[in-house]
N, C-alpha and C positions, 0 to 999 in steps of 0.2 A: 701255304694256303693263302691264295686271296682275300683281303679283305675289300667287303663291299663298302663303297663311298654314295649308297644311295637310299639306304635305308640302316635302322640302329635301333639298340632296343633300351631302354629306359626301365631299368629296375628297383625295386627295395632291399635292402640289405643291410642289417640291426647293423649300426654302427663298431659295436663289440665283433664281429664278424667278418667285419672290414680291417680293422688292426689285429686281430689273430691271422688276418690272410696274410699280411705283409711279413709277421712272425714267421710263417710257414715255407711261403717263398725263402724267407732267407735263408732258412733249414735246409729249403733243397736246394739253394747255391750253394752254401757250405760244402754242403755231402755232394756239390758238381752233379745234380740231378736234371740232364736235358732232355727236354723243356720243361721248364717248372713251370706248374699249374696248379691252379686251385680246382677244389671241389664242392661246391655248395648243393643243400637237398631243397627239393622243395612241393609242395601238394599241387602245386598248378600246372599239369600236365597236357591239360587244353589249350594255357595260352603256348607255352614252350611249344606244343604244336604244332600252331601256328606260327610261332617262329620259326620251327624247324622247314616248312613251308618257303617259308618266305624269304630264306636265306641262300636257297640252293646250293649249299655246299658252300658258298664262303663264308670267312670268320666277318663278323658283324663288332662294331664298337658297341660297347654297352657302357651306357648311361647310369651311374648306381644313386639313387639317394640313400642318405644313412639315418636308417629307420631308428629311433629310440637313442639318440643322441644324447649325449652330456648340454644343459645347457638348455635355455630358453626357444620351443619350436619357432622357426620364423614366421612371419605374417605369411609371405610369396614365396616357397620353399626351393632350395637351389640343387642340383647334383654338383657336389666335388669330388667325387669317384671317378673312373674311368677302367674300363679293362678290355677285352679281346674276349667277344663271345664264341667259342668252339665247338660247342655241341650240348647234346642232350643225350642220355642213356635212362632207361629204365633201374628201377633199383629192385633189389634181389626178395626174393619172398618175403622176407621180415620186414621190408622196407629200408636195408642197408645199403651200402653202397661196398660193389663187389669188387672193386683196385685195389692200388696200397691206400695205408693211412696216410702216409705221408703228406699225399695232398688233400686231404683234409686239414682244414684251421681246425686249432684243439677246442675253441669256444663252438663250433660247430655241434661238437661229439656231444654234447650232453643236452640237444634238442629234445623235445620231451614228445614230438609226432614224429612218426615213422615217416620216410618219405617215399613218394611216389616216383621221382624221380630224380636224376642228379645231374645239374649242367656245370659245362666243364669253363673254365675263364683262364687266361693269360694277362701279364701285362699289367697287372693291380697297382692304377697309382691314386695317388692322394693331389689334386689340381691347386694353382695356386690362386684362383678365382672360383667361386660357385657360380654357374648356371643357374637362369632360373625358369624352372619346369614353364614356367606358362611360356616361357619362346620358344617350345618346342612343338611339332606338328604329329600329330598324329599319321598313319601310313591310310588307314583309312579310312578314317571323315576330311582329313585332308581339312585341318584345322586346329588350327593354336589350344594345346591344355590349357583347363584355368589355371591364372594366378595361382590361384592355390590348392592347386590340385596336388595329393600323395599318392603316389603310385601304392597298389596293394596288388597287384599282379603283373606280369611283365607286359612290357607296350609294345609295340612296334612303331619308330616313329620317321620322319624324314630327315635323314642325317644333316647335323647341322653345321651344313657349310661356314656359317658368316658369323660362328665362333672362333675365330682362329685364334684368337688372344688367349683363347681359355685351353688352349691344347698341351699348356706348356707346364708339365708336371710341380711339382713342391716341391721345392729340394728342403736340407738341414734350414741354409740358410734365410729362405722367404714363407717357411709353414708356420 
């Protein structure tokens, strides 16, 4: 699948959520499960929507900040997440989600709202710079986030080129 290099989406995702993904991933390298993907649920089904929209079919780089962090929130808040957005599916009458478990993070599972929907991600790294949301643009007012603005629903934003220094994952060594 294509990814698009013209637009990106910029999400929230509890910190704990983020390092059970990486957990999970590696579960399904272990067990050689291709492609390994995560599963995240979530109630915001209008903006995913419009994501779904506006994506036409190609995977979209997503932008994560980590909501509910260890540690002091910053004044100008940054995304150090990064992943591969893949889709969006409905979730099953209970509000479950109806694949294996396997790509679900286990800090996931014991969310206390059902969810309306579940979007699919690849590619979950941890960057060796943070981004800071305010140099990001919106898709459409076609204008810079605040400083310090926190994403609470997902964005759609104009992918940002004139990061390149910030593309280059955390290894053992520089996290």
């Amino acid at each position: 699948m294509e990814t698009s290099r013209n637009l990106a989406v910029l999400l929230s995702v509890p910190e704990s959520f983020l390092l059970s993904g990486l957990e999970c991933l590696a579960t399904q390298y272990e067990q050689e499960i291709h492609p390994a993907f995560l599963i995240y649920g979530s109630q915001e089904f209008e903006a995913l929507a419009a994501v779904e929209l506006a994506r036409k079919g190609k995977a979209l780089e997503v932008f994560i900040y980590a909501s509910n962090a260890a540690g002091d929130l910053p004044l100008n808040p940054e995304v150090w997440w990064k992943g591969i957005y893949m889709g969006v599916e409905a979730a099953s009458g209970g509000g479950r989600y109806r694949g294996k478990a396997i790509h679900r993070p286990a800090a996931t599972l014991d969310a206390k709202k059902p969810s309306a929907v579940f979007w699919k991600m690849m590619d979950l790294k941890k960057q060796i710079a943070g981004m800071p949301i305010g140099r990001m643009q919106t898709l459409a007012k076609k204008v810079l986030l605040p400083d310090r603005y926190l994403p609470d629903k997902p964005t759609l934003i104009e992918y940002p080129f004139h990061q390149t220094k910030w593309f280059k994952p955390a290894t053992a060594a520089n996290s």
